[in-house]
N, C-alpha and C positions, 0 to 999 in steps of 0.2 A: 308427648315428647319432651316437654320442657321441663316434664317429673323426673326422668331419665337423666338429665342433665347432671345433680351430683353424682348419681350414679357411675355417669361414662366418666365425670373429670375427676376420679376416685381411681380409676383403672387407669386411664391413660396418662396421668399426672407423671407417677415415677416416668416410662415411657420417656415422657417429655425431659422430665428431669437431668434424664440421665443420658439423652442425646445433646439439651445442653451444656452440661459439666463436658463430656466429650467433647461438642466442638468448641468450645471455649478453651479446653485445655490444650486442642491441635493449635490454634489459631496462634496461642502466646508463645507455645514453643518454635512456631512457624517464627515468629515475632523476635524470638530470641536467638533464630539460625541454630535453634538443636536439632533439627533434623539435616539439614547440613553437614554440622560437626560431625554427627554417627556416620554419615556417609564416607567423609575424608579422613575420619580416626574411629574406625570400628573398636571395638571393648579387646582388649586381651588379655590372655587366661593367667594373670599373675597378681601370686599374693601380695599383701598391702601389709607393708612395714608399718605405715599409720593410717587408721581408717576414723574421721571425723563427722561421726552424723549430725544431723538437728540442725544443719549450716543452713546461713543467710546467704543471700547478696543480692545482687541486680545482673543480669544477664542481658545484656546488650539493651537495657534499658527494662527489661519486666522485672518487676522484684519478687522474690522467691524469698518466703518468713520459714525457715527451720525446716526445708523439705529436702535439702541437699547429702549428698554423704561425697564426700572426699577421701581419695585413698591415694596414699602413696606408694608405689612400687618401683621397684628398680629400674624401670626404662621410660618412667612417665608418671604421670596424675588421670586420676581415673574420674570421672562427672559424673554421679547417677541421682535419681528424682525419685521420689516416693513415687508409684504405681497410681496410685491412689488420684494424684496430680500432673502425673504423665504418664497413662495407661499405655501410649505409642513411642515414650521418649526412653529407648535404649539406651544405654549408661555408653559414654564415649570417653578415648581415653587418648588423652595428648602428650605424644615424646616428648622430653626435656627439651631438646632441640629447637622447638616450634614452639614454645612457651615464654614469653616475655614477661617481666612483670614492673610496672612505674606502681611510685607509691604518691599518695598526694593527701589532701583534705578535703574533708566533705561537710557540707555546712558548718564554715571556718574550725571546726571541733572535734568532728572524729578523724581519725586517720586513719585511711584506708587503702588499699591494694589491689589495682588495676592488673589481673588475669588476662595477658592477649594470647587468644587461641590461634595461632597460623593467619592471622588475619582474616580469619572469619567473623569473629566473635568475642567476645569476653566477660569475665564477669568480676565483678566488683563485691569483693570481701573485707572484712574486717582487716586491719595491720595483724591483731593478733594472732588471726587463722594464719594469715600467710608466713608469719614465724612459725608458727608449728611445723606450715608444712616445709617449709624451708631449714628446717632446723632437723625434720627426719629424713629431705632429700641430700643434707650435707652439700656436695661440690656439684651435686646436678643443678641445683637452684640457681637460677639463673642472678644470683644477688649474691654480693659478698656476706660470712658472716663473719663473726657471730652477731645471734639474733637473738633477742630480749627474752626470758623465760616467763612465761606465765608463771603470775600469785593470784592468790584471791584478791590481795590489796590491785593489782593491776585489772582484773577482772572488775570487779566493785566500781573501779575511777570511772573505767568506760563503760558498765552499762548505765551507771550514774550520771554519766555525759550523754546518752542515750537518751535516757527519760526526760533528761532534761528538754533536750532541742523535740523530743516528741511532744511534750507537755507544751510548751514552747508554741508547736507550729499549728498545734490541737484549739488550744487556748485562746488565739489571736483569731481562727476560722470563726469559732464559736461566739468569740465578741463581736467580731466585725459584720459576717455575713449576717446576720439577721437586722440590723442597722441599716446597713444597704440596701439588701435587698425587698424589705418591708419595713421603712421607716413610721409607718404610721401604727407597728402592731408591738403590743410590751415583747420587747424582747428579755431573754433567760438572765438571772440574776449574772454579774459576774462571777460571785464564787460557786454558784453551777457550772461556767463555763469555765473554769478553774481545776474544780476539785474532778467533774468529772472524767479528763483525758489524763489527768494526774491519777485517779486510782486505778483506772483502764490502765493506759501504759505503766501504771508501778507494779499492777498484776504480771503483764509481761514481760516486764525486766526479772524480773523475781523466778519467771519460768526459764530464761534465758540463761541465767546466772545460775540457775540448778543444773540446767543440760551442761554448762559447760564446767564444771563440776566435775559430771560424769563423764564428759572426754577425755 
């Protein structure tokens, strides 16, 4: 029986796998009230003047990295997830009406755009996203404009500010926690604990900065 053992956890592994990706990815969307929102603003069948994929944000506190697509249509803003990471999360679509938006700062440095859905929920985007999208819903947008035009100089500053506070908050875990938490064992040089959240997050800046690009 115990020969059998890679055997069976060979076959049953995916199985397993892919019951936890599924409830893990109910659980967050639970977490974020998307299953809520589809309920009180089901998807409707209209084209999208601007359609923004690859989007970030936070969603009533779970962060969501480049799995979003935003769409602008003439009676609302449309929310939908990659498949992939919300196999149950139905794209939902909120009237202008019911859409608020405060702007504020996020780790003193970025600026960013607080999305409130009907007071359900919201989600937490870039300033720049919400120019965009505010800049192709014209007077529906719940903000006066005009709104700042995307350059690549304005793109560069902020994911540049990005990497930074990632690098930043990467850097400081990497030095501190192994200090604390195991002071009697060598902890990692500091310019490993440097260079490496610094070439990781400049990877992703880099990927970031190409998708929006292509937006």
């Amino acid at each position: 029986m115990q020969n059998d053992f890679p055997k069976y956890f060979l076959i049953l592994f995916p199985f397993f796998f892919a019951a936890l990706w599924v409830g893990i990815s109910i659980a967050l969307a639970l977490k974020a009230h998307w299953f809520e929102l589809a309920r009180r603003y089901p998807d409707r069948t209209e084209e999208a003047s601007l359609r923004l994929r690859f989007q970030s944000g936070r969603m009533s506190g779970v962060a969501m990295s480049g799995i979003l697509t935003l769409d602008v249509c003439a009676t609302g803003l449309r929310v939908s997830i990659w498949r992939l990471f919300g196999p149950f999360s139905r794209p939902f679509f909120i009237p202008w009406s019911d859409l608020t938006v405060a702007r504020r700062k996020m780790f003193f440095v970025l600026n960013v755009a607080e999305l409130d859905f009907g007071r359900i929920g919201n989600l937490i985007v870039p300033a720049h996203v919400a120019d965009r999208l505010g800049g192709a819903a014209q007077s529906h947008w719940p903000e006066p404009d005009p709104f700042p035009q995307e350059t690549s100089k304005r793109a560069f500053q902020y994911e540049l500010r990005v990497w930074l506070v990632g690098t930043l908050f990467a850097a400081t875990f990497f030095i501190v926690a192994p200090r604390v938490m195991a002071p009697s064992a060598a902890p990692p040089p500091i310019a490993v604990s440097i260079l490496f959240p610094a070439v990781v997050f400049g990877i992703a800046t880099l990927v970031r900065f190409a998708l929006r690009s292509r937006n």
